[in-house]
TORROGU-798472 format. One record per residue (C-alpha): x, y, z; residue in three letters. Coordinates in Angstrom, 1 decimal. Each point is the difference from the previous one (the first is absolute). Last residue first. Example, Ala and Ser with C-alpha at 12.3 -4.5 7.8 and 13.67 -1.06 7.14 Angstrom:
BEGIN
KETI      X      Y      Z  aa
KETI   13.7   -1.1    7.1 SER
KETI   -1.4   -3.4    0.7 ALA
// end
This chain:
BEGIN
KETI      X      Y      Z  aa
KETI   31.6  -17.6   48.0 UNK
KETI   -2.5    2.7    1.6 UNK
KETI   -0.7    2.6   -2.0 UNK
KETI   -3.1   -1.6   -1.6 UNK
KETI   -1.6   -0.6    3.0 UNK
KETI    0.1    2.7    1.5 UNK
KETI   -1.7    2.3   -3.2 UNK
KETI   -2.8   -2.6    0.2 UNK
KETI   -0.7    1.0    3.6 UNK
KETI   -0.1    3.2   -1.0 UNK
KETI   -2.3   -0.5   -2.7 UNK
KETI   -2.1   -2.0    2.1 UNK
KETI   -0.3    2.6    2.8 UNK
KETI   -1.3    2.8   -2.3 UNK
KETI   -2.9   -0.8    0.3 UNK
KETI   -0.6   -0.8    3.6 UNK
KETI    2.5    2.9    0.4 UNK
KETI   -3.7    2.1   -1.6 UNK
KETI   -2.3   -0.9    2.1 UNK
KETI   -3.3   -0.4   -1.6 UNK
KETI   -3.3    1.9    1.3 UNK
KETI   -3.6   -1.4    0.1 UNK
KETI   -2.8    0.7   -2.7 UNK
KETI    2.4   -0.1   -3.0 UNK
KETI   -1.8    1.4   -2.8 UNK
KETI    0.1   -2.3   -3.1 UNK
KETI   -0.5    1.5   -3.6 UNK
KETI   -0.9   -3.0   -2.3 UNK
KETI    1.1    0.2   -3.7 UNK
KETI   -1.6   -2.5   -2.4 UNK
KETI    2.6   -3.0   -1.5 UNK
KETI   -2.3   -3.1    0.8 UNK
KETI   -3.8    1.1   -1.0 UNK
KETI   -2.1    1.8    3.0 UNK
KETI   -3.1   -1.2   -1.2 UNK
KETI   -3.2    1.0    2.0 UNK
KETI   -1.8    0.6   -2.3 UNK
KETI   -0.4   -1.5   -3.6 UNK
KETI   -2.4    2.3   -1.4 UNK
KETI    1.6    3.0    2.0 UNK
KETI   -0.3    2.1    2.5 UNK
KETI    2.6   -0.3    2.3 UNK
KETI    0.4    0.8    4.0 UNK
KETI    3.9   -0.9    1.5 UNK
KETI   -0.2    0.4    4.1 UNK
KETI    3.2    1.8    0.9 UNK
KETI    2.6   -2.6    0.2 UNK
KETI    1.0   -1.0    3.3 UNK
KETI    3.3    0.2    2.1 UNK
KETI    1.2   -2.4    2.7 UNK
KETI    3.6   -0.6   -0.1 UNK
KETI    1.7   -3.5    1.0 UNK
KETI    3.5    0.2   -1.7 UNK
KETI    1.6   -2.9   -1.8 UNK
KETI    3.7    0.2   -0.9 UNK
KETI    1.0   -0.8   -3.1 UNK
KETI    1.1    3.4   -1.6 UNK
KETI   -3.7    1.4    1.6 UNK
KETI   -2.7   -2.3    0.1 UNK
KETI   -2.9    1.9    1.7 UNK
KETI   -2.8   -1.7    1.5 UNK
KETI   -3.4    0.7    1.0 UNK
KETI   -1.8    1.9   -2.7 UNK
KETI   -4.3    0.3   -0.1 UNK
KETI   -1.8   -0.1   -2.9 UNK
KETI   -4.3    1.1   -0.2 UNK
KETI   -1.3   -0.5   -3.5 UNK
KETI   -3.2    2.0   -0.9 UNK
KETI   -2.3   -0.4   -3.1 UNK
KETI   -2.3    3.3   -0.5 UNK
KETI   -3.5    0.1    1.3 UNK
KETI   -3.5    0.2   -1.5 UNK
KETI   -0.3   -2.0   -3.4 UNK
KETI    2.6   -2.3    2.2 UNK
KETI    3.7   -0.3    1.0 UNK
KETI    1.7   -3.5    1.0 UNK
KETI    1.4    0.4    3.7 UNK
KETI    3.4   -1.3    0.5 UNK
KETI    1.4    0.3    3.5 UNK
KETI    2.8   -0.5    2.3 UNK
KETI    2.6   -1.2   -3.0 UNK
KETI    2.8   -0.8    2.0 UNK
KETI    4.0    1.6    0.0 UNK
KETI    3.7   -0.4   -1.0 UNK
KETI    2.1    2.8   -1.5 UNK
KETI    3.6   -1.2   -1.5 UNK
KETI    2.2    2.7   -1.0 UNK
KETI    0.9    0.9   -4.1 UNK
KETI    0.5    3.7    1.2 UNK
KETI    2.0    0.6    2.9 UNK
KETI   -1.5    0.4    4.1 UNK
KETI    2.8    2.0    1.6 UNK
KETI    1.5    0.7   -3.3 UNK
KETI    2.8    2.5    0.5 UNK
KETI   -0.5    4.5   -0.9 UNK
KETI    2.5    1.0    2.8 UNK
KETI   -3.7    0.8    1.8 UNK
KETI   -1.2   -3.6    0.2 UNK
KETI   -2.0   -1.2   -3.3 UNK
KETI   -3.7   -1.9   -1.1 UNK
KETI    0.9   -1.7   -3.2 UNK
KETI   -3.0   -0.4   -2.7 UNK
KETI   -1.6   -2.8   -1.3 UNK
KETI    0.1   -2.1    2.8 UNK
KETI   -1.0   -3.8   -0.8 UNK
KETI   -3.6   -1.3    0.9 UNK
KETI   -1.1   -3.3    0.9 UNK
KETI   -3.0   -1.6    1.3 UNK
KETI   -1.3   -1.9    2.5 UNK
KETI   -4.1   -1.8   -0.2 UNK
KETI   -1.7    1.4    3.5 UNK
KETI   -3.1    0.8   -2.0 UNK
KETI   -0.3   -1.7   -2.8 UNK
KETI    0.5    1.0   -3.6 UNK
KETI   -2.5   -1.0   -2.4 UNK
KETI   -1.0    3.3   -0.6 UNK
KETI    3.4    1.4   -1.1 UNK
KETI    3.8    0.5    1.3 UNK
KETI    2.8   -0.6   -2.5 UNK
KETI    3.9   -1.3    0.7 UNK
KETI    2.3    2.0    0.9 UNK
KETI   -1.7    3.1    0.6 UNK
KETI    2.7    3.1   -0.1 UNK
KETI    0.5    2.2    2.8 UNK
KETI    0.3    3.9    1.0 UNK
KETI    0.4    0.2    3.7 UNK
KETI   -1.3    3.2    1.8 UNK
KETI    1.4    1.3    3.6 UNK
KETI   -3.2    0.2    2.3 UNK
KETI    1.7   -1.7    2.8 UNK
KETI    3.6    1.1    0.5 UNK
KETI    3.2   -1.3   -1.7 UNK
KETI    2.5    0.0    3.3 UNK
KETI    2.9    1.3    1.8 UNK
KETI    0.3    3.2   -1.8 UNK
KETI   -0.6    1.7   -3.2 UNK
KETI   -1.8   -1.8   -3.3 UNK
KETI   -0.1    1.1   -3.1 UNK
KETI   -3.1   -1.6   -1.8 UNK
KETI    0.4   -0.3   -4.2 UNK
KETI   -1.0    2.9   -2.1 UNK
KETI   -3.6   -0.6   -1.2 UNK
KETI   -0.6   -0.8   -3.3 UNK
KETI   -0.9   -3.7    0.9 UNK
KETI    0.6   -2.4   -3.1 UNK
KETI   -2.8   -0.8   -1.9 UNK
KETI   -1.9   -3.4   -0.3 UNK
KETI   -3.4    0.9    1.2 UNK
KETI   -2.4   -2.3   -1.9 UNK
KETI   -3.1    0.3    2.2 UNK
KETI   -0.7    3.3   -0.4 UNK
KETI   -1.4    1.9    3.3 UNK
KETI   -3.1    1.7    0.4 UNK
KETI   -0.1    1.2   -3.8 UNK
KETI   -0.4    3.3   -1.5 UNK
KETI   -2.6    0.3   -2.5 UNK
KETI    2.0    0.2   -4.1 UNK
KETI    0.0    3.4   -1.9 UNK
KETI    3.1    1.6    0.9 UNK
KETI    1.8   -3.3    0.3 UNK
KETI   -1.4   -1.6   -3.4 UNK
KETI    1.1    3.2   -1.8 UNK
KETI    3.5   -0.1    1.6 UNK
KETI    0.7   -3.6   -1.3 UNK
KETI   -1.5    0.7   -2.9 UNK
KETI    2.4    3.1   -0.8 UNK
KETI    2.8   -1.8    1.9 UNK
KETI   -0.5   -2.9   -2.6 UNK
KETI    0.0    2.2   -3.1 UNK
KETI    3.0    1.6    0.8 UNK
KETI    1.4   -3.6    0.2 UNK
KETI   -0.9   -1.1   -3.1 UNK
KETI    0.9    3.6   -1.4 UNK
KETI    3.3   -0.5    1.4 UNK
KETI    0.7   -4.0   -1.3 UNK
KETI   -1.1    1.4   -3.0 UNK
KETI    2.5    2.6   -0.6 UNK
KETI    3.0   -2.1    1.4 UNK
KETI   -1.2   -3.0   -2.9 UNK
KETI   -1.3   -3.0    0.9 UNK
// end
């Protein structure tokens, strides 16, 4: 395809692309999030990451109305959460573990709701009991609720995490590669 085709092809998206946003109803939530957080990622000063700091995760493996409650599932970190000097406290590609609380199939009426709650952190091999929840997801959508594997979850930490418990392992890896 030629350069001057390949731009009016993609001129021509944007121009759809914006016409279907300025026209189109808003929706509760979509239910194929897969973009990365724009936020810049947490800084954190002092002794420990408090409650209320924000997680942004990616599903493992896909959530949807024939999900139980109490079934586990798996989220990686999508984006590193960082001391002051600017080091991954919590880094990108880490292992959160939680339960599906609730999955409640939407209606004419109501939207779909799925309730998730986080209880384990798996931080360069060391596992960390945290207790964070994801806001409660609603979706409207034919095939609601549906959380499909890949969709970013943003994870509030509901109790605080101390930071030397994770920094600990790296330190403790550090040892035990200087010794002969």
């Amino acid at each position: 395809m030629s350069n001057q085709k390949l731009r009016l092809a993609t001129l021509a998206m944007l121009i759809v692309g914006g016409a279907a946003c300025a026209t189109s109803e808003p929706k509760t939530v979509a239910t194929n999030v897969r973009s990365l957080p724009t936020s810049p990622s947490p800084v954190i000063a002092g002794n420990e990451i408090p409650s209320g700091t924000k997680l942004f995760v990616q599903l493992e493996q896909p959530i949807d109305k024939s999900t139980q409650p109490g079934q586990r599932y798996t989220a990686r970190v999508a984006q590193d959460v960082l001391d002051e000097s600017g080091r991954a406290l919590i880094p990108i590609g880490s292992e959160l573990l939680g339960y599906v609380v609730s999955v409640t199939p939407g209606t004419d009426k109501q939207p779909a709701v799925v309730g998730l709650n986080v209880d384990s952190l798996l931080v360069r091999g060391v596992m960390h009991p945290i207790d964070g929840r994801v806001a409660a997801a609603t979706f409207q959508a034919p095939e609601a609720p549906s959380l499909p594997s890949g969709t970013m979850l943003n994870v509030e930490l509901e109790q605080p995490i101390a930071v030397a418990s994770l920094r600990a392992p790296r330190t403790a890896q550090r040892q035990m590669h200087r010794e002969p």
